[in-house]
N, C-alpha and C positions, 0 to 999 in steps of 0.2 A: 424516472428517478435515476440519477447520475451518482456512482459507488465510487469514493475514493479508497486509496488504501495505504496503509504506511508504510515504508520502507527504510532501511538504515543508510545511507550515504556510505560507500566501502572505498570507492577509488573516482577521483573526478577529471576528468580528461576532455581535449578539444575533438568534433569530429563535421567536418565542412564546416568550419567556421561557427560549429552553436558549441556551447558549454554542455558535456552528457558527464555524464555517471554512470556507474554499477551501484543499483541499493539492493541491499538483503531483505526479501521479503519471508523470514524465518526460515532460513534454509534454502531459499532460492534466490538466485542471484538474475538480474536483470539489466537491463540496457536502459537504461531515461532519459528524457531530454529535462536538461535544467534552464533552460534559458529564459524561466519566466522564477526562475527562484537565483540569480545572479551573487549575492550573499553567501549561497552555500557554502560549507563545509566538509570533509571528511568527518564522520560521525554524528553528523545531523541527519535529523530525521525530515523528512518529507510525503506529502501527501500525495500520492502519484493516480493522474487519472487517463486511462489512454495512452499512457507511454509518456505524460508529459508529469515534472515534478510542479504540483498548483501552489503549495505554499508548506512551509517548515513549522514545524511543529515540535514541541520539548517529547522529551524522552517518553513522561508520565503521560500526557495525551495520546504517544502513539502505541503502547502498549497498551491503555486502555480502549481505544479502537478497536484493537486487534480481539482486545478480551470483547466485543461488544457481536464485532462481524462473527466469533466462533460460536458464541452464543445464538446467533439468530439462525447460522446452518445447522447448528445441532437439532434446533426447534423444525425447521425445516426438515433435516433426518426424521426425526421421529413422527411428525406429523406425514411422511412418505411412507414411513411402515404400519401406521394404525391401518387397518380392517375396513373395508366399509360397510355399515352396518347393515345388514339384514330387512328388507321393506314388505 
């Protein structure tokens, strides 16, 4: 299973020749290649997997991602702290 993640478009600039960016992934800042999302924008959002940006996304989809992905580590947290039970 293949995890994309969204990030916000902050600064979009050339580097060899492909189109990259900086996206904000809530606080952290990253390096992207955009070159399979050419349309981009400054404050668009995108779906980044592996360093590459796979396709753009409205605002309301990539916060709720975001709300989905924190959700399933939290479950993962706690399912890491339960006990195992006694046999």
């Amino acid at each position: 299973m293949c995890l994309g993640i969204p990030g916000k478009i902050t600064e979009i600039y050339e580097k060899d020749t492909l189109k990259m960016g900086k996206l904000d992934f809530g606080g952290v800042t990253k390096e992207v290649c955009l070159a399979y999302v050419p349309e981009a924008q400054v404050g668009d959002h995108a779906l980044i997997h592996v360093g590459f940006a796979i396709s753009l996304m409205d605002e309301d989809e990539a916060l709720e991602t975001l709300k989905l992905i924190k959700e399933v580590m939290d479950f993962e947290e706690e399912i890491g702290q339960e006990k195992p039970a006694d046999g």
